[in-house]
N, C-alpha and C positions, 0 to 999 in steps of 0.2 A: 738689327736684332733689337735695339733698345726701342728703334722705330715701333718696332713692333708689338713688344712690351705695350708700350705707353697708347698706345690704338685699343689694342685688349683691354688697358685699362678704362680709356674713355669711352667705350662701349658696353666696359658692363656697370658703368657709371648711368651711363645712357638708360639704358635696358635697365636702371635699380630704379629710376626717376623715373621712367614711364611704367612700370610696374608699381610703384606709389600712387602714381595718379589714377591711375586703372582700380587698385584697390581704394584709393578715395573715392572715386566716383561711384564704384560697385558700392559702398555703405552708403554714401548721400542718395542714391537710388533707391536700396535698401532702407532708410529710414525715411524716405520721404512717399513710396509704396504705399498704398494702404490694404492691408491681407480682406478675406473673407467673411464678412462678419453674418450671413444673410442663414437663415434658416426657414422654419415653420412653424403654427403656432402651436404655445405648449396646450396643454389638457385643458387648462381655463378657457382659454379662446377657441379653440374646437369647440367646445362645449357651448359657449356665447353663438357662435355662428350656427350650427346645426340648431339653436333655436331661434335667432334672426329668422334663418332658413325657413321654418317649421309657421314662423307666423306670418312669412310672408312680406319679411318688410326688403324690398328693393331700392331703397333712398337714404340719402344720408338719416342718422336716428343718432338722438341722445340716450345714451342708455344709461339708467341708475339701476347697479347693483344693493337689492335691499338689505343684503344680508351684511354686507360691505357697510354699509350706509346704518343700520344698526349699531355696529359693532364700532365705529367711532361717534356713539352718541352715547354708547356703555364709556367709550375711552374718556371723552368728556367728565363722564358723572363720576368716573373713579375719581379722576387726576383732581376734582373738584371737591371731592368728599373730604370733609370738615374744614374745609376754604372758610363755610359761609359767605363766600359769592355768588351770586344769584349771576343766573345766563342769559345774557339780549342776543335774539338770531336776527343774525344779519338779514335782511330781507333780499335785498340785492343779489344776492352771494345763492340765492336759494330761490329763486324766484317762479314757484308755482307754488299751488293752496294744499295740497297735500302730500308735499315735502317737505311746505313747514308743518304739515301738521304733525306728519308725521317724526318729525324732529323736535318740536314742541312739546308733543305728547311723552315723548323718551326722556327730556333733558325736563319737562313737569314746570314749565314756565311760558308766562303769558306776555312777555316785554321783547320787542320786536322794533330793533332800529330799520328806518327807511331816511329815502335819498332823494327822494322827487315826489311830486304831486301827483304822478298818476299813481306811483306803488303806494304812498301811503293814501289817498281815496281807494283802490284797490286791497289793501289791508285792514280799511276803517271798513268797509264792505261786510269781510270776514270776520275781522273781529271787533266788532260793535264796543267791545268792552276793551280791549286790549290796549295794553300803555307802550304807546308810540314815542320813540326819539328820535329826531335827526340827526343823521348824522353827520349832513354840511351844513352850511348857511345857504337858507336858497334866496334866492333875489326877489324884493320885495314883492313884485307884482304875482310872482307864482304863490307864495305866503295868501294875499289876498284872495286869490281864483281857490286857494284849498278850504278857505276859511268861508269864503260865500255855497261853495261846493258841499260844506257840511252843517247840517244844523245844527246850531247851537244844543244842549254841549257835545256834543261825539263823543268820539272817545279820547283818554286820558291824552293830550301831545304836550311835548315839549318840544318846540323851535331850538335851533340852534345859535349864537348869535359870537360873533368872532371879533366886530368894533362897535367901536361907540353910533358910528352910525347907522348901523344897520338896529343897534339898540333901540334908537329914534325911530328909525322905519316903521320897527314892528310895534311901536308903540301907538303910533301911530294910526295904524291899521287895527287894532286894536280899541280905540278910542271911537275911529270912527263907524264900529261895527256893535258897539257898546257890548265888549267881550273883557276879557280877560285871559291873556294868552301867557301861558307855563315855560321862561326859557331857560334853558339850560347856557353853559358861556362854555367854549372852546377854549383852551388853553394848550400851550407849544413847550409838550414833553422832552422834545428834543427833536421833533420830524422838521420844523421852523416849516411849515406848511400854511402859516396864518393862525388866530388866537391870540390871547393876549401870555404874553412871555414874561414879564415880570412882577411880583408882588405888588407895584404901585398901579400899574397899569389894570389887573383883576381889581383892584380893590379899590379904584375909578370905576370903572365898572358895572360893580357892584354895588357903589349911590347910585349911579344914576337910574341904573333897575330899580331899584328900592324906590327910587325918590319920581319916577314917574308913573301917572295912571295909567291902568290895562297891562302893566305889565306884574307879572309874580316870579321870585327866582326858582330854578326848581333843581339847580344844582351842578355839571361838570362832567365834560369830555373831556378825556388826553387819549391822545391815539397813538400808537409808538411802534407800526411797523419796520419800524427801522432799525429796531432792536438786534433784529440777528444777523444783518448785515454791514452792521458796524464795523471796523478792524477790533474794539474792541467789545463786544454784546457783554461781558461784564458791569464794564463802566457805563455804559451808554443805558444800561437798565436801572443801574444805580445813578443813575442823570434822574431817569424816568419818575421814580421814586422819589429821588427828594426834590424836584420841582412840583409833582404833585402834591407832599405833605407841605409843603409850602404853600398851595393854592390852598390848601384847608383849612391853615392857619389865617389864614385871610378872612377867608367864610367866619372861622371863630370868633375873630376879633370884629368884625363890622357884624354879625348877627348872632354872635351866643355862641356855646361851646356845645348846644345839642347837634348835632348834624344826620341825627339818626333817620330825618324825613327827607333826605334829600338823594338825587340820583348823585353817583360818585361813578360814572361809567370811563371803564380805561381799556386797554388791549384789544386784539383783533388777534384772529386765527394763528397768524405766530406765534405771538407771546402771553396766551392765556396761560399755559403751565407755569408759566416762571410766577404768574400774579396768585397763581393760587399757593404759592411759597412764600410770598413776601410783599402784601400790598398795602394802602390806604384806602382803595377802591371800594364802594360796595357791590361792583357789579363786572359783569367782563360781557367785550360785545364778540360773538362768534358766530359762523357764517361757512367759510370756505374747509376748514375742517374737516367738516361732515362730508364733503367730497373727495377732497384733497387731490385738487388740483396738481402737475406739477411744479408750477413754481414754488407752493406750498412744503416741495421737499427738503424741510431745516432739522436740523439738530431736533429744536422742541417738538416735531412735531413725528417722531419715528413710531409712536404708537397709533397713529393714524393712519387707513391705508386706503389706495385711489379707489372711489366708490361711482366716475363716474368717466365712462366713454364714449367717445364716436364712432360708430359704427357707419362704413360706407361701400357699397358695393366694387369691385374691379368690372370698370367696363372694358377694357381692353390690354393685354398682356404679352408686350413683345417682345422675341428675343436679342434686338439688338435698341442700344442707345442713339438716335441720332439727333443730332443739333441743328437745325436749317442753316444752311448756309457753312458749317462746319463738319460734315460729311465725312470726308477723308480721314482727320482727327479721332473717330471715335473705335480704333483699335491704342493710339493712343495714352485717351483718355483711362482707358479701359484697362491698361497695361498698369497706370500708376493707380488707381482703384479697381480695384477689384468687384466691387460693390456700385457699379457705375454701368456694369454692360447690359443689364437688361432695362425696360423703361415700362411701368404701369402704369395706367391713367383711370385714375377713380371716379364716382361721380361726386362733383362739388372739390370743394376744398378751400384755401387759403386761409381756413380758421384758425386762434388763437390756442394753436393744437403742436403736439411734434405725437412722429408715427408712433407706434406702441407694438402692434403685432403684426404680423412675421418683424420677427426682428431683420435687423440689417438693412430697412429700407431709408430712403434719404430724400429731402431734396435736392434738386438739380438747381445751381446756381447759377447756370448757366442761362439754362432755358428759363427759369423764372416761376415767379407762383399764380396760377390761376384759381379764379373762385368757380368755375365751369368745367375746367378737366385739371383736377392737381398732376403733375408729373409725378411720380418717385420714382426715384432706381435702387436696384438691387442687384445683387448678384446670382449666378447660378444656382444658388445654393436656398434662393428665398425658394420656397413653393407657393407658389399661387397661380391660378388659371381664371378666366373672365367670369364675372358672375360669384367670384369667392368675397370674403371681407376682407378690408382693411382697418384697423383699429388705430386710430389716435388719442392720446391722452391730453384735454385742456390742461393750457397752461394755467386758465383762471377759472373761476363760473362763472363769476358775473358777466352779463352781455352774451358770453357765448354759452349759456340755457337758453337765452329765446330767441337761437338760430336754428330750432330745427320742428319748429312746432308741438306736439303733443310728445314728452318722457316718456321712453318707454320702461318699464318696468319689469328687470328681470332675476327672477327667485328661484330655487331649486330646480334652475334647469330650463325654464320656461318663461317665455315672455306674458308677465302674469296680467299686465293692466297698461294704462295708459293715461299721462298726467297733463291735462291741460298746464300752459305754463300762463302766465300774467300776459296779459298785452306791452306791447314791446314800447319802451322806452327809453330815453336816457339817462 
């Protein structure tokens, strides 16, 4: 009897303990699941595609939304109004003639940072008159090829210059072209990207500009992307800040306490808002904004909204997911995403992009990224059939504007024009 007791017990001991791991297992299953996230595109993206449709375009396309693209050049001018910061468009960031122009024309300014010799010969083009900065240090010999490339004077430039010797370089180049070249000096806000970082070292510098022929100073970069992704973007802006009044106090003391002629250029797409609340700056350089990229997605910048897409055809829409050589696996695969059983293949792909519309579609990590047929998957719930769009949103502009040839432009509905972009460089 007791025998038998003590059985009973160790069996519903048993049967508690395998009833625990049964319910463990059911939730680590459960949380490691992933549900259905896949649908169709809402009214905006209907509306984008039946005009795709309507004009014909079968091929990957860049699309700028104008109205989009407006409305964070108002956002701009607000958040700017009584700053007295004047606004440098990125050139990079925007890289075709009439989307800067038309971002020029809005924001009512003619100062235009560029990054290479062919965009700023390609800007000097445009605007004959227009006051160009770099925004890197380029390497001597590209300096040379822009300077023999323009006749004497061009338009307004300032060189960038980061050491002492590259100071030499362009002085040099300079002397021997009997010019006089406008540079600006870099200085390390806190990104430690290169620049000169400490008050002795600007203010070395700053002789040696002064103290040799063909060169003029013309004033000051700090660049401080790094701002919002600090652990703390409080402190790290207030880094920003007084290492630049620092660099000013420099300028004061070795050339005089006027500094009203000189470029004071600071910020990038990030953190213009914050400079138009608290700077030394007399200028802010901005670019990526006006699109608004997703990586672009910060705190400062929620008043800005994405003004530009990828648009690309479904060439082919299947309903089951297979992996080569892993076959068997894809009920699966399938079973822990949900979002994994169907497989699209668009044309082109591997761009500096994540999907956008139908929601719920993904890469496959398995299979891999192609620049010729991108995979995605989705689940039952996406709609899409061959021949429909797929919508991705750049993570950046730069670089990924002039991968898809001529902008297309689209306004009240309607694919209204089409934007040459800059010839394609680094």
């Amino acid at each position: 009897m007791a025998d038998g007791k003590t059985a009973s017990r160790r069996g519903s001991r048993r049967r508690f303990i395998l009833g625990g791991v049964a319910a463990a297992a059911a939730v680590t299953v459960a949380a490691v699941r992933r549900g259905d996230h896949g649908g169709r595109h809402d009214a905006y993206f209907r509306t984008l595609s039946e005009a795709l449709r309507v004009a014909g375009v079968a091929r990957p396309a860049l699309v700028i939304d104008r109205a989009r693209l407006r409305a964070n050049v108002r956002a701009l001018t607000h958040t700017l109004e009584g700053s007295r910061l004047a606004t440098r468009i990125v050139v990079k960031s925007l890289p075709c003639r009439q989307l800067l122009e038309e971002v020029a024309a809005g924001v009512g300014t003619n100062r235009f940072m560029v990054f290479n010799g062919p965009m700023l010969l390609e800007t000097a083009r445009w605007r004959p008159h227009g006051e160009l900065l770099l925004g890197k240090p380029l390497a001597a010999a590209e300096v040379a090829s822009v300077c023999d490339a323009i006749d004497a004077p061009g338009p307004d430039t300032q060189w960038l210059v980061d050491t002492p010797e590259r100071i030499r370089q362009y002085a040099a180049i300079a002397r021997a072209r009997n010019r006089v070249l406008r540079v600006s000096v870099e200085i390390d806000v806190g990104l430690h990207r290169g620049g000169f970082g400490s008050a002795a070292d600007l203010g070395a510098a700053l002789d040696l500009i002064t103290g040799l022929p063909g060169l003029s100073f013309a004033g000051l970069m700090g660049y401080d992307p790094h701002v919002p992704k600090s652990p703390s973007p409080e402190k790290a802006y207030d880094t920003v800040i007084r290492r630049y009044r620092e660099s000013v106090e420099v300028i004061r003391a070795r050339l005089g306490p006027d500094t009203s002629a000189l470029t004071l250029n600071t910020a990038g797409s990030p953190t213009y808002a914050l400079h138009a609340r608290d700077t030394v700056a007399s200028e802010v350089a901005v670019g990526s904004a006006f699109v608004k990229p997703k990586d672009f997605d910060t705190r400062t910048l929620t008043h800005h909204v994405p003004a530009a897409f990828i648009a690309t055809p479904v060439l082919k829409a299947l309903n089951r997911t297979q992996i080569p050589g892993l076959e068997p696996l894809a009920g699966v695969m399938t079973f822990f995403n949900a979002n994994a059983e169907r497989a699209f293949f668009v044309h082109g792909g591997h761009w500096l992009a994540q999907p956008e519309s139908p929601p719920g579609l993904e890469f496959n990590p398995i299979f891999g990224r192609s620049s010729n047929q991108e995979m995605l998957n989705g689940s039952r719930s996406v709609v899409l059939a061959a021949d429909d769009y797929v919508f991705f949103r750049p993570t950046q502009s730069e670089a990924v504007l002039l991968q898809f040839g001529d902008l297309l432009v689209y306004e009240d509905g309607r694919i209204t024009d089409r934007w040459p972009t800059f010839s394609v460089s680094a």
